[in-house]
KELUM-188811 format. One line per 10 residues: number of its first residue (from 1); their letters; for each residue x, y, z of C-alpha. Coordinates in steps of 0.5 Angstrom, whole numbers. Layout:
NUM) A) X,Y,Z  ... $
END
This chain:
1) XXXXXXXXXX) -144,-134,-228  -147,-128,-226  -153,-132,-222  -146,-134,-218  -144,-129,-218  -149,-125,-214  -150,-130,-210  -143,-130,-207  -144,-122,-207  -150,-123,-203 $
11) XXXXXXXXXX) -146,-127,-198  -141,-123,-198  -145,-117,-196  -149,-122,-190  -142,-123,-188  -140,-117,-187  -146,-114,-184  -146,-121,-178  -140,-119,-177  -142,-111,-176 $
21) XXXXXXXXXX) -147,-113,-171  -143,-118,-167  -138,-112,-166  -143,-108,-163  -145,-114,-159  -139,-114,-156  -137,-107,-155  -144,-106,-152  -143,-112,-147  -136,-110,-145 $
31) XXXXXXXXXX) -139,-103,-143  -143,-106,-138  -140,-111,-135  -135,-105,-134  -140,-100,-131  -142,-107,-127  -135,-107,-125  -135,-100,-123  -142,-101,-119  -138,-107,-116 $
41) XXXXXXXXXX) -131,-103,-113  -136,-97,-111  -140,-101,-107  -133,-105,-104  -130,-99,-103  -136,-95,-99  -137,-103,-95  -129,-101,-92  -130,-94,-92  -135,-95,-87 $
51) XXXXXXXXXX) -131,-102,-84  -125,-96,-83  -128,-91,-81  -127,-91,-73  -119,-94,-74  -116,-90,-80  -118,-84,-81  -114,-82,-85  -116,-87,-91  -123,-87,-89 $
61) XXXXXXXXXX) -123,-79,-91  -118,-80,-97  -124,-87,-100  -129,-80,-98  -125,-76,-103  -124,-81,-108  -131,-83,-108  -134,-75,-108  -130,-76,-115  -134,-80,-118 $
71) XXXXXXXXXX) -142,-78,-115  -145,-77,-121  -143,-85,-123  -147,-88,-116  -154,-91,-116  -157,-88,-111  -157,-93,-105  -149,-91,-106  -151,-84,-106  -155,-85,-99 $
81) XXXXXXXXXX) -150,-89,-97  -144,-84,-98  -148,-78,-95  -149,-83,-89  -141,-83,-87  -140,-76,-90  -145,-74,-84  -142,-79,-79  -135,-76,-81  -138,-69,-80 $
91) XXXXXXXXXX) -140,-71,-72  -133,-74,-71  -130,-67,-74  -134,-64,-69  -139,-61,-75  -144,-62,-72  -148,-56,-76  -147,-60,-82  -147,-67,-79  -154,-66,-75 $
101) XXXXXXXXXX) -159,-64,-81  -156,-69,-86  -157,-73,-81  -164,-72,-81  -165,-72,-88  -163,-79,-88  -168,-81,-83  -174,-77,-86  -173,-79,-94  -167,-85,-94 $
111) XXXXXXXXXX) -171,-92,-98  -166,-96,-94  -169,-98,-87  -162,-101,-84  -159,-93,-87  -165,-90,-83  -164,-93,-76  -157,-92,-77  -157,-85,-78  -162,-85,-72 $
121) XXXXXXXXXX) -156,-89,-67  -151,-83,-70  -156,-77,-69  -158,-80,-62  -150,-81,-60  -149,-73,-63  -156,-70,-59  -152,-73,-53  -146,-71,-54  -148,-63,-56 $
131) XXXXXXXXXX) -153,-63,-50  -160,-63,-54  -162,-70,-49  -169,-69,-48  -168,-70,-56  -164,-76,-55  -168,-80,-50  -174,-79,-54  -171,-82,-59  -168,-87,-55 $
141) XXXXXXXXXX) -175,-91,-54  -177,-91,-62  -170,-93,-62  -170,-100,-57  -178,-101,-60  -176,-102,-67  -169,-106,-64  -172,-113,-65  -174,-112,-72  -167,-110,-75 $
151) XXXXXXXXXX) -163,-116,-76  -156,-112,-79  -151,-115,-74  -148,-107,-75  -153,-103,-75  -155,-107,-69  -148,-106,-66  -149,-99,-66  -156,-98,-64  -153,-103,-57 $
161) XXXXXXXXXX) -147,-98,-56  -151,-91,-57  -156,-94,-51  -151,-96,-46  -147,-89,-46  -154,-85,-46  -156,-89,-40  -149,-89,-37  -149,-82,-37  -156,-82,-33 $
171) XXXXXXXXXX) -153,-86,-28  -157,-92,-30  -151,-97,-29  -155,-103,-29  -158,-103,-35  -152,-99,-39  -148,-106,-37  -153,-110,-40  -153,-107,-47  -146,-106,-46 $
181) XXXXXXXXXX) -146,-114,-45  -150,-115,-51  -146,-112,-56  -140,-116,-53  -145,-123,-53  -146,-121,-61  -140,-120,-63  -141,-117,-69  -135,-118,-73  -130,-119,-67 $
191) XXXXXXXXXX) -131,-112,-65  -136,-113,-60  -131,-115,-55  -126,-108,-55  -134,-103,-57  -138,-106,-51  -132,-107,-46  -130,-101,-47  -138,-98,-45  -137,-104,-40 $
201) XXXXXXXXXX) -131,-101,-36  -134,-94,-37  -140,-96,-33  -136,-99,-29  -132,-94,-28  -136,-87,-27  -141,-92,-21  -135,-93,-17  -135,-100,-18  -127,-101,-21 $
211) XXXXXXXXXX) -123,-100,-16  -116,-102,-20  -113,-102,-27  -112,-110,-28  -113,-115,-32  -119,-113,-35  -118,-107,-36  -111,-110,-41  -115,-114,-44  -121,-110,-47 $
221) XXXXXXXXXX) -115,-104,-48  -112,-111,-53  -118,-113,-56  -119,-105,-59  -111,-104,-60  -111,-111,-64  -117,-109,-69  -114,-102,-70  -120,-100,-66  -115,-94,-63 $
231) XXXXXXXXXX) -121,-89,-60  -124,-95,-56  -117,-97,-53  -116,-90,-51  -122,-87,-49  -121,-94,-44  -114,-91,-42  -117,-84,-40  -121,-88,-34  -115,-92,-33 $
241) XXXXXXXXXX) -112,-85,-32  -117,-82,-28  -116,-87,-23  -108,-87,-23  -109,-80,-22  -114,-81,-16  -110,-86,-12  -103,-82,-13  -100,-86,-18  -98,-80,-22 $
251) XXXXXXXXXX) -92,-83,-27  -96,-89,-29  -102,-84,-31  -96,-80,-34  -93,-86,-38  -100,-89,-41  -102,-83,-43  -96,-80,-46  -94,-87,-49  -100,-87,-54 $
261) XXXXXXXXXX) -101,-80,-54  -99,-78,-62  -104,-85,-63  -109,-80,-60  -108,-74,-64  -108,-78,-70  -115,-79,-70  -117,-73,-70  -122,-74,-65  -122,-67,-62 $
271) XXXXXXXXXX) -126,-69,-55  -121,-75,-54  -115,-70,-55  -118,-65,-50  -119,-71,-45  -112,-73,-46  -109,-66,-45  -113,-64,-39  -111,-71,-35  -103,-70,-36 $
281) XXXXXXXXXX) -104,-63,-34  -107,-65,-28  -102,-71,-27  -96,-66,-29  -98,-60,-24  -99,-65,-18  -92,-68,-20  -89,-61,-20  -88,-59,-27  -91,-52,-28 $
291) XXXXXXXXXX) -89,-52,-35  -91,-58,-38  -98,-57,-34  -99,-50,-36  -98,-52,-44  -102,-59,-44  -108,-55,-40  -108,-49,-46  -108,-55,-50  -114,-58,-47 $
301) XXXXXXXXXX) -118,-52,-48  -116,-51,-54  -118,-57,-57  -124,-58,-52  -130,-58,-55  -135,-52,-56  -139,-53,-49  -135,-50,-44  -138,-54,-39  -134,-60,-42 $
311) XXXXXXXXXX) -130,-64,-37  -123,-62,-40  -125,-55,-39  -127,-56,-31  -120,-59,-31  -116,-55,-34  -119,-49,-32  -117,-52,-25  -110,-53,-26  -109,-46,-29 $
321) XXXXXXXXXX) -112,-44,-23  -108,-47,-18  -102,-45,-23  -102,-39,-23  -104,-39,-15  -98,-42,-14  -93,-37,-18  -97,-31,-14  -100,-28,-20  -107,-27,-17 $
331) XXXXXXXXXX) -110,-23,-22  -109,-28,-27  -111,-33,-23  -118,-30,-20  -120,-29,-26  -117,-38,-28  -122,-38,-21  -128,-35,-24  -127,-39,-31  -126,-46,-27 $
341) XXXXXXXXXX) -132,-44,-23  -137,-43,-28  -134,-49,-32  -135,-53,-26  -142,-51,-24  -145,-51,-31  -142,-59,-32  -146,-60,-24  -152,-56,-29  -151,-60,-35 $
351) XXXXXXXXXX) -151,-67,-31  -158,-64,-27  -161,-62,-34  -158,-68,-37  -162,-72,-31  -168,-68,-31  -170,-69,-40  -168,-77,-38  -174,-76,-33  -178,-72,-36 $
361) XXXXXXXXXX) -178,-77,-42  -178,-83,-37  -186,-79,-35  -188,-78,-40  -188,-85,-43  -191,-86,-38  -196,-82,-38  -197,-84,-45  -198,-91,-44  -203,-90,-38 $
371) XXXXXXXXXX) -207,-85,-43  -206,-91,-48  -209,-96,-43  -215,-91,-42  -217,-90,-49  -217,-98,-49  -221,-100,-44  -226,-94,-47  -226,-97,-53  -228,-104,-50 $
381) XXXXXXXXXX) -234,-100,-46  -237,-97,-52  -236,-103,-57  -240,-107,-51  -245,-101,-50  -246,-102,-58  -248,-110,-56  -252,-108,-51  -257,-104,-56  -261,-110,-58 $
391) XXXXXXXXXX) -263,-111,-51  -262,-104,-48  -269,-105,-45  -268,-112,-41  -260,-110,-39  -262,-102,-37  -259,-103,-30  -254,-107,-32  -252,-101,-36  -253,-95,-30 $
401) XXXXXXXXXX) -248,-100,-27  -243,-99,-32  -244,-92,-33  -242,-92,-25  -236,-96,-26  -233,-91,-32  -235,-85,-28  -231,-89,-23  -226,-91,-27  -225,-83,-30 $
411) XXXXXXXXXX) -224,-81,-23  -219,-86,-21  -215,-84,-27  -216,-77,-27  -213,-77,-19  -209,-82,-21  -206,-77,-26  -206,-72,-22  -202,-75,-16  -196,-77,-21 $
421) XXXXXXXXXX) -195,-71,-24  -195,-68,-17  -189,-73,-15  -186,-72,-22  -185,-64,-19  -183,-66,-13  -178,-71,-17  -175,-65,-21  -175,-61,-15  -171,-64,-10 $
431) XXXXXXXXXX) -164,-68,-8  -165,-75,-9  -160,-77,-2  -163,-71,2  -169,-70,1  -168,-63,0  -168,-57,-6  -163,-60,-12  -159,-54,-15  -163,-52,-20 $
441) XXXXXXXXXX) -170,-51,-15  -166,-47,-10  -163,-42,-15  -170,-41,-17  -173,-39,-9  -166,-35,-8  -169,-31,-15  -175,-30,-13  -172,-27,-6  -167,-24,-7 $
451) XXXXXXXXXX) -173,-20,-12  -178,-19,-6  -172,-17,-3  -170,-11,-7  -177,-9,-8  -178,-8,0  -171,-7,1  -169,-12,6  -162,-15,8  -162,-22,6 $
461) XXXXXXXXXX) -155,-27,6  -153,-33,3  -150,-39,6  -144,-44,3  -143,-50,6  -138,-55,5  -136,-62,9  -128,-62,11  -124,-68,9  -130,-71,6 $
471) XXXXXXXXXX) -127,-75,1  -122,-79,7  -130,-80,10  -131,-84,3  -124,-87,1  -124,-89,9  -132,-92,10  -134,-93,5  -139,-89,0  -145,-92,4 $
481) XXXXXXXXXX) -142,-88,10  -142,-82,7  -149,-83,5  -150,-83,11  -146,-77,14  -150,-72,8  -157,-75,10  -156,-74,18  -152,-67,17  -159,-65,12 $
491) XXXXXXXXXX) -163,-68,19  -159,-64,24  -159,-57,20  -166,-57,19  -168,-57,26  -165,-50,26  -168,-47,20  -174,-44,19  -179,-46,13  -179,-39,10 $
501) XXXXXXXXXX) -171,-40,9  -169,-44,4  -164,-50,4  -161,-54,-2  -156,-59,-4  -151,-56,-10  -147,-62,-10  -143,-68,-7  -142,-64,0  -144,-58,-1 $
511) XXXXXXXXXX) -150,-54,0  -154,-47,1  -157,-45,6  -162,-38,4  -163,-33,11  -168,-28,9  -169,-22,13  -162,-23,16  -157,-18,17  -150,-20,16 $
521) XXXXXXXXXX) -148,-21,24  -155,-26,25  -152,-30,20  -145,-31,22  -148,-34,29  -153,-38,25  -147,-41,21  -144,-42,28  -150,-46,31  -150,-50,25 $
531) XXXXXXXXXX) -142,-51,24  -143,-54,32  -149,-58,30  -145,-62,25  -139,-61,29  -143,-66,34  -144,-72,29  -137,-75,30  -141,-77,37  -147,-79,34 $
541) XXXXXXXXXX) -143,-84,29  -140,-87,36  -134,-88,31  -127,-85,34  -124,-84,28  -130,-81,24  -129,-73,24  -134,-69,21  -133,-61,21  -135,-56,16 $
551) XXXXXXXXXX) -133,-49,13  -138,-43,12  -138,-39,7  -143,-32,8  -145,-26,4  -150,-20,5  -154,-16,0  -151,-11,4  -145,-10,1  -145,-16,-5 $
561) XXXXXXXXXX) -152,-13,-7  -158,-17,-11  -155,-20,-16  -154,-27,-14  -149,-28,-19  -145,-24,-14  -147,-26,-8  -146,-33,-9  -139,-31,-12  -138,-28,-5 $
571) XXXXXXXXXX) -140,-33,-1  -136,-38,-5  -129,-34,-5  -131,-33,3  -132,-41,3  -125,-41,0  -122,-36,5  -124,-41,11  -122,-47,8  -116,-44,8 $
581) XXXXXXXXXX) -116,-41,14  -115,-48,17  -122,-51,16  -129,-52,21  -130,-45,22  -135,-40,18  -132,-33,15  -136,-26,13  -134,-23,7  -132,-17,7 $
591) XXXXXXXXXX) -132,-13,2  -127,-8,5  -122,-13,6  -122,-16,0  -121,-9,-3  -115,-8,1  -113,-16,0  -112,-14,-8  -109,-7,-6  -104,-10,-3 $
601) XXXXXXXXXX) -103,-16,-7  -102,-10,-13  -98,-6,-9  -93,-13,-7  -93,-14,-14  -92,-6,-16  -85,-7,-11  -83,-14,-14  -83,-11,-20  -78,-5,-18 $
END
C-alpha cells in the first residue's frame, strides 16, 4: 500500500507539472500569433494608406495618426515605410522643409531598394515643383538607368509619371507622350490609364496640339473620377478650363470648375486650389462679375504656393490688376500692375531657368560620356603598349605611330571639347527662334551698360517692343506663320542697329532693344524707323489679310536714372501708354507727365470724394 501510494503521488505530481508546461505552451503560442496578427494588420493597413493616399486624404492621414500610435511595436521596414508616406504627405501639404531631407534620408539609409527609388521619384517630383531643377534633372538620368532593373509595378508607375511631367516642363513633349504612354501600356493596378492620360493631355495641351475638350478629354476625366483619383480628374479639367477660357466659352469654364470645386478643396492639395481660384477669377472678370473676381483672385493668392512666380499668381495678380483699373482705383491698381509685372517676368525667368539647368544637365552628360569614351580608349592603348613591351625593339615604329595617333586623338578631343563648350554658351545665351540675345543674356548686357554709363556719365535709353494683334496672327495663320512673322521682324530690325546695341527677345512677341550713347529724341525716331521697318512686313508676306504693326515703349537714363529695374518699369508703362493710345505707334515716357497723369488722377479722386 505505501509503495502504491507513491506512485499514484508521483503521477499525480508529473500530471500536475504536464499540465503547467502545456499551459505556458499556449499562452506563449497565443502571444505570438497575436503579435503575428498585429504585424499582419500593420502591414495591411500601411499597404492601403499608401493605395489611398492620392484619393481620400482625409483617411490616408487618420491611417498615418493611428499607425504613428503604435511606432514603437513596427519592425523596421514598417517603420521606413510609415516615414516614406509621412514624407510624401508633408510634399503634398506644401511642407517641403520637412518632406525634403526625410526624403533624402530614406534614399541614403533605407534597406529597401523599391523604398529608395520611390522616394528618389518623389524627391525629383518635389526638387521640380520648389525650383531646385538642376537638382531634379541630375537625378532624372540616375533615375531611367536604374528603370530596367525595378520590377514593382508602382514604383515604376511613379518613376514613369515623374519623367513625363519633368520633360514636359522642358518642352520635350515627344519624349513626355512616351512615358506617359507607357504608364498607361502598364496599367498598374487600373490606374494607369486616369495618371499617364492625365500627363498625356497635359502634354498635349501646353505643345498646342489639343484644340477641343472632347471625348478624350471625358474619358480619362472618367477613368480618374471612377478610381476616386480626384487629383488626376481635376488637374485635367484645369487644362479643360484654360481652353474654355481661351475660346470665350467662359459659362462651361465657370460650370466645370464650379461643379467640382468643393471636391478640389478637399483634397487639400494647395497648388490645385490655387489653380482653381485663379482661372474662375479669370472666367469671372471677362463675364463681368467684379465681386466674384476679386474674392476667388485673393483666394488664388492666398492659397497659392509659396513662389511667387507660380502661374496662379500671374493670373491673379492680373485680374486684380485690371479690377481695380476698371473701378478707376489707380493707385491700388498700380500697385496690382507691379505685382503682376514681376510675377509674370519672374515665371518667363523661372521657365528660362528651368530650360537652362535641363540643358546645363543635358551637356554635361554629355560631356561626361565623351570624357568616358576617352578614358577607354586610353586604357586600350596602354594595355596595348604593355603587349607591345616584349618585342618593343621589332615594333619601335609601329609605336611612334601610335604615339602620333594619341597625340592626334587628344588634339581632337581636346578641340572637340572646346568647340561644344563654345556652342553650349551660345546655346545659354541666345533665343532659339530668333537667333538673338534670350532674356536673361540681354539683362546681363544691359547691367553692364548701364554701368559704363553711370561711370562716364552718358545717356543711355531703353526700347520695348511688342507685335500688336499677334495672337489673331497665330489664331488666323497658324503658330508656323508667326514663327515666321518673329523671325522676319528679328531680320529686318537687325539692319538698322549697330553691333554695340543690344537686341533681345523678352518673350512671345516682345522684345528689347539697348541704344547706348542716345538721347531721348535719337531714340524716339529710332523707334519710328523701326515701327515703319516692321509696318512694311504686311507686303512682304504678300497676304491682304496679314497685318503687322508694333508699339514702342522708350525710357532714358535721363529722367528714369540708372537703375534698370526702373528703366525698364519705365519703358513698359510707356508700352502700355501706346497700346492704349490705339497701337503702331512709339511713345516717350516722360516723367513729368506721369507725375502730373497721377496729380490729376489724385485730385479727381480728392473731388469724387467731396
Amino acid at each position: 500500500m505505501p509503495e502504491l501510494t507513491r506512485r499514484r503521488a508521483s503521477g499525480a505530481s508529473f500530471a500536475r507539472q504536464f499540465l503547467r508546461g502545456a499551459t505556458a505552451l499556449a499562452l506563449l503560442w497565443a502571444a505570438t500569433c497575436a503579435i503575428a496578427g498585429e504585424r499582419e494588420d500593420t502591414g495591411r493597413l500601411l499597404n492601403k494608406a499608401d493605395r489611398i493616399k492620392s484619393t481620400n486624404h482625409a483617411e490616408f492621414v487618420a491611417i498615418l495618426g493611428s499607425l504613428e500610435g503604435r511606432a514603437g511595436q513596427l519592425a523596421g521596414a514598417q517603420k521606413e515605410y510609415l516615414r516614406y508616406l509621412k514624407a510624401w504627405k508633408s510634399a503634398t501639404e506644401g511642407d517641403d522643409q520637412t518632406a525634403i531631407p526625410e526624403l533624402k534620408e530614406i534614399i541614403q539609409h533605407s534597406s529597401d531598394l523599391t523604398l529608395q527609388f520611390r522616394a528618389r521619384s518623389t524627391l525629383m517630383n518635389l526638387q521640380e515643383v520648389t525650383g531646385h531643377y538642376e537638382a531634379a534633372y541630375s537625378e532624372l538620368n540616375r533615375l531611367l538607368e536604374q528603370l530596367p532593373r525595378v520590377s514593382d509595378k508602382s514604383a515604376r508607375e511613379q518613376a514613369l509619371l515623374v519623367a513625363a511631367q519633368l520633360y514636359r516642363a522642358v518642352g520635350q513633349t515627344d519624349l513626355s507622350l512616351g512615358y506617359a504612354q507607357k504608364v498607361i501600356d502598364e496599367n498598374w493596378s487600373g490606374r494607369g490609364i486616369c495618371r499617364g492620360g492625365q500627363q498625356k493631355l497635359a502634354a498635349l495641351f501646353e505643345s498646342g496640339r489639343l484644340g477641343t475638350v472632347g471625348a478624350e478629354v471625358q474619358a480619362e476625366t472618367d477613368a480618374c473620377e471612377k478610381l476616386g483619383e480626384f487629383l488626376y480628374s481635376n488637374e485635367i479639367r484645369t487644362h479643360a478650363a484654360k481652353l474654355y477660357i481661351d475660346q470665350g466659352r467662359l459659362d462651361d469654364a465657370i460650370a466645370l470648375l464650379k461643379g467640382h470645386y468643393e471636391e478640389v478643396l478637399r483634397t487639400q492639395y494647395s497648388r490645385l486650389i490655387s489653380q482653381f481660384d485663379a482661372l474662375l477669377a479669370d472666367a469671372y472678370r471677362r463675364k463681368g462679375y467684379a465681386v466674384l473676381a476679386q474674392t476667388f483672385a485673393s483666394n488664388s493668392l492666398a492659397h497659392a504656393p509659396k513662389s511667387p512666380y507660380a502661374e496662379s499668381s500671374v493670373t491673379a495678380n492680373r485680374v486684380l490688376y485690371e479690377l481695380a483699373k476698371e473701378r478707376g482705383d489707380f493707385k491700388s491698381a498700380l500697385d496690382f500692375h507691379e505685382q503682376y509685372t514681376a510675377a509674370d517676368r519672374g515665371h518667363m525667368d523661372d521657365l528660362s531657368a528651368r530650360q537652362l539647368a535641363y540643358d546645363k544637365v543635358a551637356h554635361e552628360t554629355i560631356a561626361s560620356k565623351l570624357q568616358i569614351t576617352a578614358l577607354t580608349r586610353q586604357n586600350q592603348v596602354l594595355k596595348l603598349e604593355k603587349a607591345l613591351g616584349a618585342e618593343a625593339l621589332e615594333n619601335s615604329r609601329l609605336y611612334g605611330a601610335l604615339l602620333v595617333t594619341i597625340l592626334v586623338f587628344i588634339g581632337l578631343w581636346t578641340y572637340r571639347t572646346k568647340r561644344l563648350q563654345l556652342h553650349f554658351m551660345n546655346v545659354s545665351r541666345l533665343d532659339g527662334l530668333t537667333g538673338i540675345s534670350n532674356r536673361l543674356h540681354f539683362i546681363s548686357q544691359a547691367e553692364s551698360a548701364l554701368e559704363y554709363a553711370r561711370k562716364s556719365q552718358k545717356e543711355l535709353c531703353i526700347v520695348l517692343c511688342d507685335l500688336d494683334h499677334f495672337k489673331a496672327i497665330n489664331d488666323r495663320h497658324g503658330h508656323a506663320t508667326g514663327d515666321l512673322v518673329l523671325q522676319e521682324t528679328v531680320s529686318r530690325c537687325r539692319v538698322h542697329l549697330h553691333a554695340h546695341e543690344a537686341f533681345g527677345r523678352f518673350g512671345g512677341e516682345e522684345f528689347s532693344i539697348l541704344l547706348p550713347d542716345s538721347g531721348p529724341e535719337a531714340a524716339r525716331q529710332r523707334g519710328e524707323q523701326l515701327r515703319m521697318v516692321i509696318t512694311g512686313i504686311s507686303a512682304g508676306f504678300g497676304s491682304g489679310e496679314l497685318k503687322v504693326s508694333a508699339s514702342f515703349g522708350i525710357a532714358a537714363t535721363s529722367s528714369s536714372g540708372y537703375e534698370l529695374r526702373q528703366l525698364l518699369a519705365h519703358a513698359d508703362a510707356a508700352l502700355y501708354q501706346a497700346k492704349g493710345a490705339g497701337r503702331n505707334c512709339v511713345v516717350l515716357y516722360d516723367a513729368r507727365a506721369a507725375v502730373e497723369r497721377t496729380a490729376g488722377v489724385a485730385a479727381h479722386l480728392t473731388a469724387v470724394g467731396g
